[in-house]
C-alpha positions as CSV (number, residue, x, y, z in Angstrom):
1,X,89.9,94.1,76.3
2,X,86.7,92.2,77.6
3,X,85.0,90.0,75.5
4,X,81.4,90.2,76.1
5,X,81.1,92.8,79.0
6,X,82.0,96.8,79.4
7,X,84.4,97.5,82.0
8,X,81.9,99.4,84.4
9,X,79.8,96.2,84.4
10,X,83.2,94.3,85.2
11,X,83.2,97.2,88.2
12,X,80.3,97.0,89.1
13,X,80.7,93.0,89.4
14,X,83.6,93.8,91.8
15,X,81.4,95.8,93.6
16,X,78.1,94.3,94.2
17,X,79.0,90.8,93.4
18,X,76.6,89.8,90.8
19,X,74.8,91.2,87.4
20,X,71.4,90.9,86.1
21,X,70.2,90.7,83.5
22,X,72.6,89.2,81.1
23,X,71.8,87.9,77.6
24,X,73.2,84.8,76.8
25,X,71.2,82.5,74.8
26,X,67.9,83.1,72.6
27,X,64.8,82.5,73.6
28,X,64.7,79.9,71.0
29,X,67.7,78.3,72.2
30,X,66.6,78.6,75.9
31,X,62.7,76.3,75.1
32,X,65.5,74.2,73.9
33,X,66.8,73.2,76.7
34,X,63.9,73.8,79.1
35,X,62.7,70.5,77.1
36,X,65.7,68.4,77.2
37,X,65.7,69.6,81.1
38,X,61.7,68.6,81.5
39,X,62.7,65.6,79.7
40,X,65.2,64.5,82.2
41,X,62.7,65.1,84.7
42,X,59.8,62.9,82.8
43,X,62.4,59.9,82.4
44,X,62.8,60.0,86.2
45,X,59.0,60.2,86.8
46,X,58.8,63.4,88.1
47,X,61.5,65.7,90.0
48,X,65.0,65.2,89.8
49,X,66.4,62.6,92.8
50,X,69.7,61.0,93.2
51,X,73.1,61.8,91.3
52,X,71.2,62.9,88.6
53,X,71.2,66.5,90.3
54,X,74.6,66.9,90.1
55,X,77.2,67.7,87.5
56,X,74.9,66.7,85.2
57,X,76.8,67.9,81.9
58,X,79.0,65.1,82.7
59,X,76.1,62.9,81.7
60,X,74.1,64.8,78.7
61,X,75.3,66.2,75.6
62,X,72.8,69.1,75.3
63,X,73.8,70.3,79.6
64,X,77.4,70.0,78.2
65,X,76.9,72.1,75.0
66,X,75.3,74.9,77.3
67,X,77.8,75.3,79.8
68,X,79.8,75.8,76.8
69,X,78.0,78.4,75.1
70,X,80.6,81.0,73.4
71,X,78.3,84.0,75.3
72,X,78.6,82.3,78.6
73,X,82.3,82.0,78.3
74,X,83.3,85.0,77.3
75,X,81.3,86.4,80.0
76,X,83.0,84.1,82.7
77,X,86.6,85.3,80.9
78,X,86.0,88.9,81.3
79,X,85.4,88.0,85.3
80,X,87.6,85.1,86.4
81,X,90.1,84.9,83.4
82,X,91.2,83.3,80.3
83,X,91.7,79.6,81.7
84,X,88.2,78.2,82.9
85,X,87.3,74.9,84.6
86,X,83.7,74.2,84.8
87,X,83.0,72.5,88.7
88,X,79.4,72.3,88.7
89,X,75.7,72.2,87.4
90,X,72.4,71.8,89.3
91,X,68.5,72.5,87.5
92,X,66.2,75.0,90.3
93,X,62.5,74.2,89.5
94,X,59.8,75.4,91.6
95,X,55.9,74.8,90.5
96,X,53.5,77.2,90.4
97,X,52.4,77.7,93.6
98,X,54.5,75.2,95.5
99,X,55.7,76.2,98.8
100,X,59.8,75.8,97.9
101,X,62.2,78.1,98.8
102,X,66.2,78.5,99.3
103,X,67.7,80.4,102.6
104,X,70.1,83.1,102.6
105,X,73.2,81.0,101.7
106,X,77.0,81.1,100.4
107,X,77.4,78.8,97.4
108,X,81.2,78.8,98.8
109,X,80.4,76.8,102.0
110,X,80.2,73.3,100.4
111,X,82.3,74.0,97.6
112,X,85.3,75.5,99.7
113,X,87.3,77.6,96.8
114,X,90.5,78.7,98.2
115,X,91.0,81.7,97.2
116,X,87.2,81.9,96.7
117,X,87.2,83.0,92.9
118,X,84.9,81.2,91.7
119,X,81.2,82.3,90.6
120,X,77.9,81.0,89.1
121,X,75.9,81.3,86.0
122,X,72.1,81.5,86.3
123,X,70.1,81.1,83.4
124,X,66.1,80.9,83.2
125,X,64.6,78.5,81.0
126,X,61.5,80.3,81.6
127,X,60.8,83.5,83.3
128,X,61.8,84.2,86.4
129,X,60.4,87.3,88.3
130,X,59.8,88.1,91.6
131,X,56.4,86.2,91.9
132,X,57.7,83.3,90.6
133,X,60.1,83.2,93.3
134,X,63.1,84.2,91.5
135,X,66.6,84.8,92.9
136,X,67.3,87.5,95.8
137,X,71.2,89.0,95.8
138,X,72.3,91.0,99.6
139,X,74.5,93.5,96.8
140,X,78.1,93.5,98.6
141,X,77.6,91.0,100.9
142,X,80.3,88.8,98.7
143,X,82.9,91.1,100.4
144,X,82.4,89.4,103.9
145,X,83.9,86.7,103.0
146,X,83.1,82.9,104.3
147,X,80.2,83.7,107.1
148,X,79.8,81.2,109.6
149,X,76.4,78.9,109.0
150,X,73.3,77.8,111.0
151,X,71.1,74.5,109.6
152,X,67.3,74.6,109.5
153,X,66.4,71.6,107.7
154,X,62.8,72.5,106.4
155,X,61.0,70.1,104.0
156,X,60.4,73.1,101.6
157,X,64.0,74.2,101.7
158,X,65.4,73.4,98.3
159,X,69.0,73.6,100.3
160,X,69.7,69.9,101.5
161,X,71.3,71.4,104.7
162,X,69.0,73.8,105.3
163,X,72.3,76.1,105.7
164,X,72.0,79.9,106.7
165,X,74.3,82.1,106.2
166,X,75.0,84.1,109.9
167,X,74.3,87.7,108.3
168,X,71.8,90.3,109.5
169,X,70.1,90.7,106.3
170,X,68.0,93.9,107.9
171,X,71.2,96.0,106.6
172,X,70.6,95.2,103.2
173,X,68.2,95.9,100.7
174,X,67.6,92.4,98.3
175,X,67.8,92.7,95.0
176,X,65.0,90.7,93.1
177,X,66.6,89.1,90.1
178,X,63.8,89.3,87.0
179,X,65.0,87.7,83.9
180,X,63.3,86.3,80.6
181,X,64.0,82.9,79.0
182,X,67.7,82.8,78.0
183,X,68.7,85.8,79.9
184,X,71.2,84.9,83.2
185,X,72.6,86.2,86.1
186,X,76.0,85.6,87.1
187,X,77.1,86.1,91.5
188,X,79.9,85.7,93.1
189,X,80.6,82.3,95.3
190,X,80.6,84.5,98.3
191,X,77.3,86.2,97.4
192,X,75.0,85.6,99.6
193,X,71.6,85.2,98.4
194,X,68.5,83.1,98.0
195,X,65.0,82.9,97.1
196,X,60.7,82.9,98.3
197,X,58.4,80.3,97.0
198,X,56.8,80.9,93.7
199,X,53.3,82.2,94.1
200,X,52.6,82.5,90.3
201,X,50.8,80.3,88.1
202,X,53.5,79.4,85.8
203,X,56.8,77.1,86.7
204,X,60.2,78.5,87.4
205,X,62.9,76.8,85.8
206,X,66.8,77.9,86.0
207,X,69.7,76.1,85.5
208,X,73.3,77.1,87.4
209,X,76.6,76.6,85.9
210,X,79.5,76.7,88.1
211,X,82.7,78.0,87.2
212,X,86.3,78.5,88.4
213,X,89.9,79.0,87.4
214,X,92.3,76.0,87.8
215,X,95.1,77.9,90.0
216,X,92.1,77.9,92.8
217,X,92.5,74.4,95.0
218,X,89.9,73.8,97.6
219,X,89.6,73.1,101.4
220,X,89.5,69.7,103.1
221,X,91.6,66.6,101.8
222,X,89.1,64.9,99.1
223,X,89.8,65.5,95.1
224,X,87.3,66.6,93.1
225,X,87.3,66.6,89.7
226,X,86.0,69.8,87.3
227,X,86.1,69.9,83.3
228,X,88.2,72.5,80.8
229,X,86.1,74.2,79.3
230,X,88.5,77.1,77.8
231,X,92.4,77.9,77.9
232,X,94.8,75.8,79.8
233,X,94.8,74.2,83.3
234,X,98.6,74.7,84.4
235,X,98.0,73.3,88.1
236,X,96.4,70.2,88.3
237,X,94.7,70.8,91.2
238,X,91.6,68.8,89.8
239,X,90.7,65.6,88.6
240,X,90.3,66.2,85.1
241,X,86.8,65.2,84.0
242,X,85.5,64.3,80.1
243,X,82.3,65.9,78.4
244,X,79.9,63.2,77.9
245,X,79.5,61.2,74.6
246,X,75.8,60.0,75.1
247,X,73.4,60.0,77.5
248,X,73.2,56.0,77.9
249,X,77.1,55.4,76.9
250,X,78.3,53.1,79.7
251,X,81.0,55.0,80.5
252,X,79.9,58.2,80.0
253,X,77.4,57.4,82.7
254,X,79.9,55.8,85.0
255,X,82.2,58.8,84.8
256,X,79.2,61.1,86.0
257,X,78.6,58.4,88.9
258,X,81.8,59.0,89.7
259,X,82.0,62.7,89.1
260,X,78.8,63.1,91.0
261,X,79.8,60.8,94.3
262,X,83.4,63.0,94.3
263,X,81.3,66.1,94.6
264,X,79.1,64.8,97.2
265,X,81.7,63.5,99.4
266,X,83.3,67.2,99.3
267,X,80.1,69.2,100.1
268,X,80.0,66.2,103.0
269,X,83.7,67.0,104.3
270,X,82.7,70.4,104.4
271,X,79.5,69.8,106.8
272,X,76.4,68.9,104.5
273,X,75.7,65.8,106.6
274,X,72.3,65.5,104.7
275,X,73.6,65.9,101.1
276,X,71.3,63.3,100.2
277,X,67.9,64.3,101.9
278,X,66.4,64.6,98.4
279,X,67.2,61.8,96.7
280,X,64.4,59.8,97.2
281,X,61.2,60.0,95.6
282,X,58.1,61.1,97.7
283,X,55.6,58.2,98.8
C-alpha cells in the first residue's frame, strides 16, 4: 500500500513524469527554512558561490532535517522504493525581476543514473507561479530517455553548462508548475524541463532534493558518495556519506568539501567542463 500517495497519482507519475502540487511541509515550517537558506546566503555576502551549492545537507543540520522530512519520504517510497539514498541538494533563487533562467534540460546528464531511477523533490520556500519564473515540465518527455545535449553558455543561464536538451519542444505543451510555500513538485531524472526569468516583484526561492535507490550505480569510473536516508543499502555502489553534526564542526565541513568535490568531478566526467562558472563572486 502507498504511503503518502493514491495509486492513480503513482500512474500518473509513470506517465507524465512528474506531479504538482504536492504538500509536504507547512507554511510555517517552509519560512523556516527560507531563513536558514537566506541565512546561508547573508553569511556568504550575497548569492551562493563555491561548494557551498552543493550537497549542502552534508554541511547544515536544518538542509539535512528537510531532506528527511517523513512527508517527503514517504512520497519518494511510494515512487522509487522502500530503500532511499539521498545524492543531491542545490537552492534555485531568482530576484524579482532578474533576467535568470534554466534551459530545457535532463537532470540525468551530469548525474548519469544507470538505470535512470532516480528523481527530484522541489519545494518552494516561497511561491512560485508562473510570473515568478517557476518550473516548466514537457509531460512524457521522461520516456525518451537520455537526449543528446547542445551547450549555450549564457551569463543568465542558471545551468553552469548552459546544456540543452536536443528535443523539439513545439510537440509539447509545458506545464507551468505553481506551488505555495511548503508545497513541492517531484519529476523524474529524465524529465525534461526548465524555467523563464522571474518578472514579478517578489523572489523565487526553491530548494531540490535529489533522490535515488542504492541498487542504481552510475556511468563513468569516479565514486560518488550519497547518504541513507531510509531502509537499507544492500549494494554498495556509493560512498557512504554522514549527516552533518554542526555547521562549523571541522569535520562535518571537511566531509561536505569532500562530498561536494566528488560530485563535481562526476558532473565533469560526464561533460560539464564549466562546473565551476559560478563560483566566484561578481566584481
Amino acid at each position: 500500500m502507498p504511503k503518502a500517495l493514491r495509486e492513480e497519482e503513482i500512474a500518473r507519475y509513470g506517465r507524465d513524469g512528474f506531479l504538482s502540487p504536492v504538500r509536504v511541509l507547512s507554511a510555517d515550517a517552509a519560512g523556516a527554512a527560507r531563513r536558514d537558506l537566506e541565512a546561508m546566503e547573508s553569511a556568504q555576502g550575497g548569492a551562493l558561490r563555491g561548494s557551498i551549492r552543493t550537497k549542502f545537507y552534508l554541511r547544515y543540520p536544518w538542509a539535512y532535517r528537510l531532506a528527511t522530512t517523513p512527508k517527503v519520504l514517504d512520497l519518494v517510497e511510494d515512487l522509487i522504493g522502500p530503500d532511499i539514498l539521498l545524492y543531491q541538494t542545490t537552492a534555485w533563487i531568482k530576484d524579482a525581476g532578474d533576467n535568470a533562467f534554466v534551459s530545457w534540460h535532463q537532470d540525468n546528464t551530469y548525474w548519469g543514473f544507470d538505470p535512470c531511477e532516480a528523481l527530484s523533490v522541489w519545494i518552494a520556500l516561497s511561491p512560485s507561479r508562473p510570473e515568478s519564473g517557476s518550473m516548466r515540465f514537457l509531460p512524457g518527455s521522461h520516456r525518451l530517455g537520455q537526449l543528446k545535449v547542445r551547450y549555450d553558455v549564457q551569463e543568465d543561464n542558471l545551468l553552469t553548462s548552459g546544456q540543452t536538451a536536443e528535443i523539439d519542444a513545439s510537440r509539447y505543451e509545458p506545464f507551468p508548475t505553481s506551488l505555495a510555500p511548503g508545497e513541492a513538485s517531484i519529476h523524474h531524472a529524465f524529465m525534461v524541463h526548465g524555467s523563464p526569468p522571474n518578472v514579478s516583484k517578489e523572489r523565487r526561492i526553491g530548494i531540490t532534493f535529489v533522490y535515488h535507490p542504492p541498487s542504481v550505480k552510475q556511468l563513468g569510473s569516479i565514486r560518488t558518495g550519497s547518504l541513507l536516508v531510509r531502509g537499507r543499502d544492500r549494494f554498495g555502489h556509493f560512498a557512504s556519506e554522514q549527516p552533518p553534526v554542526s555547521a562549523d564542526d571541522p569535520e562535518t565541513i571537511a566531509r561536505h568539501e569532500e562530498g561536494a568535490a566528488l560530485y563535481r568531478a562526476k558532473a565533469e566526467e560526464l561533460g560539464n567542463r564549466t562546473i565551476t562558472r559560478r563560483d566566484k563572486v561578481k566584481a
